[in-house]
N, C-alpha and C positions, 0 to 999 in steps of 0.2 A: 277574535278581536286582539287578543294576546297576541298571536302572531304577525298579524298587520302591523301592531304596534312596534314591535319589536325589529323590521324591518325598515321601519322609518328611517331615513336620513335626516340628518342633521336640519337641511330645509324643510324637510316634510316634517317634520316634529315641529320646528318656527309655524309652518303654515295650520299646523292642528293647533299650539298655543294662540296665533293670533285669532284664527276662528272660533275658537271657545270665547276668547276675552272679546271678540266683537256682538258675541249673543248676549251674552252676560251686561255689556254695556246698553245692548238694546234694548234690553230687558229693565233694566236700572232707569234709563234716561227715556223709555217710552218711541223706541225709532223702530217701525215694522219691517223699513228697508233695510235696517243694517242686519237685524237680524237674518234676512234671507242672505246677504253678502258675507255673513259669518257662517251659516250654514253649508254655504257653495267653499268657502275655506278650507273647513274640516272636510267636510265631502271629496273633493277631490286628491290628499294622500290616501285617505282609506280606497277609493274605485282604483286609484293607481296600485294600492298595495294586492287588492283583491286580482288586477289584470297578470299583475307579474307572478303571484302564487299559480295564475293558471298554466304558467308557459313552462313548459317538461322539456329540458335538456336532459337527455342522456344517450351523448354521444361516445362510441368508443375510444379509447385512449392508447395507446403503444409507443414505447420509449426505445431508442436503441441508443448503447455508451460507448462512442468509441475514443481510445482505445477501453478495452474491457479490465485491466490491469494500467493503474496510473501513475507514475512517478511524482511524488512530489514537487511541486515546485512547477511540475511540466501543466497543459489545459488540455482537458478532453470536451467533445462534444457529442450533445447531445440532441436526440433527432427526435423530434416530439409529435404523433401521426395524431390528427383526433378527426372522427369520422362522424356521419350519422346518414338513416336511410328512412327516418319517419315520416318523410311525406311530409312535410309542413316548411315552411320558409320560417328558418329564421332570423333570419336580418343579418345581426351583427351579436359578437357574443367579445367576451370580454374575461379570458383565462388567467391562471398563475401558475406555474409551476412549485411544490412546495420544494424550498430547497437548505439543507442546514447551513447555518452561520459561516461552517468553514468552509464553506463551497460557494459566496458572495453572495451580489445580490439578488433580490426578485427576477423570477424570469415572467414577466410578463407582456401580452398579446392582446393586440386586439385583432378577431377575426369578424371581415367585413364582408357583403355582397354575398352572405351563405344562401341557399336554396332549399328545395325543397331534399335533394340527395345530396350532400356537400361531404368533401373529405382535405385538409390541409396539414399540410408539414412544415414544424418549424424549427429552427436549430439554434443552439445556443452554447455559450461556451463555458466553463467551470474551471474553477483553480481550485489548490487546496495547498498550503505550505505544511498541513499538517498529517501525520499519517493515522490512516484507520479505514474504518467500514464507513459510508455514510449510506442513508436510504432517501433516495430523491423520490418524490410525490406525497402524495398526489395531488391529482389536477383538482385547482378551485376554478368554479365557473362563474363569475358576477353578471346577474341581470338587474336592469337600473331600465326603470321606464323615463322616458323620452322627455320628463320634467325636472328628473335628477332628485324625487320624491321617494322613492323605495330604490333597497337594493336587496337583494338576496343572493345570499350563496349557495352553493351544491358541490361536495365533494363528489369526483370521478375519476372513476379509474383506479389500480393500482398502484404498486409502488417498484422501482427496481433499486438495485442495489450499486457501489459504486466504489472498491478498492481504492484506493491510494495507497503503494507502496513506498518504501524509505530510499529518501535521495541516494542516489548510485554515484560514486566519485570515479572517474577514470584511474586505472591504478598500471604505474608500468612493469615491463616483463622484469622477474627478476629470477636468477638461474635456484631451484630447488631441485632434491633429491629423494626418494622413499617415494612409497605409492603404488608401483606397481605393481598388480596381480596377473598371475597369468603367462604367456609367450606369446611370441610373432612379433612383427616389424613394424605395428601399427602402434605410434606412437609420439604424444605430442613432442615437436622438438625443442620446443622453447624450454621444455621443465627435464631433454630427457635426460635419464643419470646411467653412465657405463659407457658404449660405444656398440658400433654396429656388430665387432663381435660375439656380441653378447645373446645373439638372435640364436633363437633353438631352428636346427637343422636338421635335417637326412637326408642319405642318397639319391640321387636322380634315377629316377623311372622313366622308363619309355612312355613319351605324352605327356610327361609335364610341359609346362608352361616354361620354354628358355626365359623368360622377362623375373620367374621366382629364382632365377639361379643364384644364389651366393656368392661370388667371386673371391672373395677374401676368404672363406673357407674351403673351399674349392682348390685356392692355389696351396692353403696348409696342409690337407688332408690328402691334395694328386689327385682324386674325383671331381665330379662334377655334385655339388651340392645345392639344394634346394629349401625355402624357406618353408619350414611347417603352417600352417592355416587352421588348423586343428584348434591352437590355445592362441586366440588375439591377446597382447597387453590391454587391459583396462586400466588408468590411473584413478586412484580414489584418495576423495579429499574429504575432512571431515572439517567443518565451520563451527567449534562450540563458544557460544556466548554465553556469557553468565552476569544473566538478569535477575538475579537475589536482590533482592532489597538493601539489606543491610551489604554490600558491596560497593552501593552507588551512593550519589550526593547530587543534591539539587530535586528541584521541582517541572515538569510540565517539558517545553521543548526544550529546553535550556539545560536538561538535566544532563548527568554524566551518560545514564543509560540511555537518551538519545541521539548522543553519539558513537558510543557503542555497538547500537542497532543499525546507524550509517553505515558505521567498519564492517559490520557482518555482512550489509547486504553489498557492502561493495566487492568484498574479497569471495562474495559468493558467485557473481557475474563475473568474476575475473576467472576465477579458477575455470570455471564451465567453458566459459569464449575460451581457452586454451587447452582444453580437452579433456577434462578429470569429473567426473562422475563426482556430484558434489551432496553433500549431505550436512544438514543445520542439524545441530543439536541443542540443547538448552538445559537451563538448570535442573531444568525436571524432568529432564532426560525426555523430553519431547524432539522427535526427528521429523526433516520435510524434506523427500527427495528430488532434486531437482532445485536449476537454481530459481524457478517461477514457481516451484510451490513455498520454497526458503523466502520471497519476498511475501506470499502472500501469509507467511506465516506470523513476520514481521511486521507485518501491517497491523497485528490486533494484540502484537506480544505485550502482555503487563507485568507488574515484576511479580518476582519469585517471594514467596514467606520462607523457602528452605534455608537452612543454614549451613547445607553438603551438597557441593558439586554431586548431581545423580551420573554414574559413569555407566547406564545401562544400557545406552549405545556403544558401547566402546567392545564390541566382540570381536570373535572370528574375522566378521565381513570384514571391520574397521583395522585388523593388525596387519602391520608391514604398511600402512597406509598414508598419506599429510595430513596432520591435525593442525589447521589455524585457529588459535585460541584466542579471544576480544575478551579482555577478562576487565572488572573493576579490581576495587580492594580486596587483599587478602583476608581471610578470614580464619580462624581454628580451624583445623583438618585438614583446608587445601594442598598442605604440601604433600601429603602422602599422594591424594588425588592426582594431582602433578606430576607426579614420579610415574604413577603405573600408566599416566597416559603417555609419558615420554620413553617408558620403555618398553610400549608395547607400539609406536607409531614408528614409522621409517625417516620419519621426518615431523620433528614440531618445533613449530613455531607460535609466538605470541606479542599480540598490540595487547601493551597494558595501559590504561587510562590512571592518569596521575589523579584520583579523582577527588584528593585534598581541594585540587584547582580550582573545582565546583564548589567547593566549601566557603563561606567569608570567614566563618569562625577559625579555619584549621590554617597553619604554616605549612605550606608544600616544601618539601627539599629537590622535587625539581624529578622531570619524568626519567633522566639515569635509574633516580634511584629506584620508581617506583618500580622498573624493570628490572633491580638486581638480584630480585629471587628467582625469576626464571632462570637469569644466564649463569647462576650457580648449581641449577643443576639439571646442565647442556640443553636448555632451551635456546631457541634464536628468538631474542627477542628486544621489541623496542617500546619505549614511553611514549606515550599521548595525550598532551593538554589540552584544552578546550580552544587558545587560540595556535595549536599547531598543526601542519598541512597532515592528512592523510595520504597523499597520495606520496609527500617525502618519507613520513617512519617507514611506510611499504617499502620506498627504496634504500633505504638504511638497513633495513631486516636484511636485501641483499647481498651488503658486505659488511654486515658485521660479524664478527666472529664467535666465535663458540668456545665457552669455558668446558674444558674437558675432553675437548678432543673435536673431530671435525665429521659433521652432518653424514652420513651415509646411506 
């Protein structure tokens, strides 16, 4: 009885309240027919609640997310299967998809004219301006008998899961230098530093390949010279962000280190679309190779409690190599930090986030300045406010210049 009751709708509770009070009057004022017209009142939510307890949905449910990695701001869809093979007609069924706050609204279906074997596919679209993990499902099934007296629900199915990674800005070419490990001719041109010279050679053998011949060495040497294939150039780029807490200013989307996390994932697709084996680092010295594991890393990055750039990526692999730094406020320690990562990289560079600007309390003296402890010692680097372009400081880092001497 508890569960009938608890099923009831809104009208079917009305129709249990009026049929109680029409017995109770009949009862009072002596009327044997009302009493039976109060009886048939309450009777019929309860028979409707008992029919719809009997009916068993449990059909299968299958989700696919395309795409499988999302860009904020961008919509993915999603392909919703639900099946069943019990032999029984169900009429018409009445679904929801469970879906979080920041992924809009209800996805909800009505599925009609089902049978005895029935299978349907439904699609729907998602947004999210916001980045993280989200878990879509699972399916709620509503059955409502034909008087709109009961309704009951039934969780089904599982749950998938659903990336959204950090808005990517377009960022344009801009000439760098350091990075390379390695030899051979294989090499982005956009970023390359030297000249064709520079390609490691040896003598021609009988059977090489005329198309490997060198010609500019060839005419220095009086031989005929051929490109080695043995050591290919690989350029390696490292992306460290530093998401400390005490760094940044502000709350939520709004904050400094949400922009930050922008900068990072955008200078991370840049560097890869232009050929560099790229690698995210972070405060806490957590690395993600590749620019699609670097977004998915970002997708769920929170900030840091530390109070030291961790530099425990910064080895072997990473020296001779580009370090793009997205850094907030300085803190105690950083400079020494700073130093050994600029004297062990072939090339560093740094977007420093003015991140007073996020502040209402504090006085900014304006992103030169919050950039002038890099370019003091021989960083390439530019200031970034909250209302300034990203895709312009990148092109500024371009041409501007270098205290100490010039990028090699």
């Amino acid at each position: 009885m508890r569960r009938a009751l608890s099923s009831l709708t809104l009208r079917g509770r009305a129709f249990v309240a009026a049929g109680a009070t029409a017995v109770v009057c009949a009862v009072l004022f002596g009327q044997p027919a009302l009493t039976r017209v109060g009886i048939l009142v309450v009777t019929l939510p309860l028979l409707a609640s008992f029919v719809v307890g009997r009916r068993r949905h449990d059909p299968t449910v299958s989700r696919t997310v395309w795409p499988r990695l999302l860009r904020a701001g961008e919509t993915a869809r999603i392909d919703l299967t639900i099946a069943s093979d019990r032999r029984r007609s169900d009429g018409a069924l009445l679904v929801e998809d469970s879906l979080p706050y920041a992924l809009g609204g209800r996805a909800r279906f009505v599925l009609q004219g089902l049978g005895s074997t029935w299978e349907r596919t439904v699609s729907y679209p998602v947004r999210s301006d916001i980045r993280g993990r989200y878990v879509i499902g699972p399916l709620v099934a509503r059955m409502v008998d034909p008087f709109g007296l009961v309704e009951q629900r039934r969780t089904i199915g599982g749950t998938v899961q659903l990336t959204v990674t950090p808005r990517v800005i377009a960022l344009p070419a801009i000439p760098l230098s350091g990075g390379w490990q390695g030899a051979g001719e294989h090499r982005p041109q956009a970023f390359a530093a030297g000249s064709a010279e520079d390609v490691s050679v040896r003598e021609y053998r009988r059977g090489d390949d005329l198309r490997r011949v060198h010609w500019r060495s060839s005419a220095r040497m009086g031989d005929l010279m051929v490109r080695r294939e043995e050591q290919p150039w690989e350029a390696h780029a490292t992306v460290l962000l530093d998401n400390r807490h005490l760094a940044h200013r502000g709350q939520g989307p709004a904050s400094s280190l949400e922009s930050a996390i922008i900068a990072a994932a955008s200078v991370a697709v840049h560097l890869e679309r232009h050929g560099y084996a790229v690698r995210l680092a972070t405060a806490d010295g957590g690395a993600a190779e590749g620019a699609e594991a670097a977004l998915e890393e970002l997708a769920t990055l929170t900030q840091s409690h530390r109070s030291r750039l961790d530099l425990s990526w910064s080895g072997e692999s990473a020296r001779g190599g580009v370090v793009v730094a997205v850094l907030g406020g300085f803190l105690d320690g950083d400079t020494a930090a700073l130093r050994r990562i600029r004297h062990d990289a072939g090339a560093a560079i740094a977007l420093v986030l003015d991140v007073d600007q996020w502040s209402p309390t504090r006085v900014s003296p304006g992103p030169a300045a919050a950039a002038a402890p890099l370019l003091s010692m021989s960083w390439r680097a530019a200031g970034l406010g909250p209302r300034d372009q990203l895709d312009a400081a990148w092109r500024d880092l371009g041409r501007s210049p270098v205290r100490g001497g010039t990028l090699r």
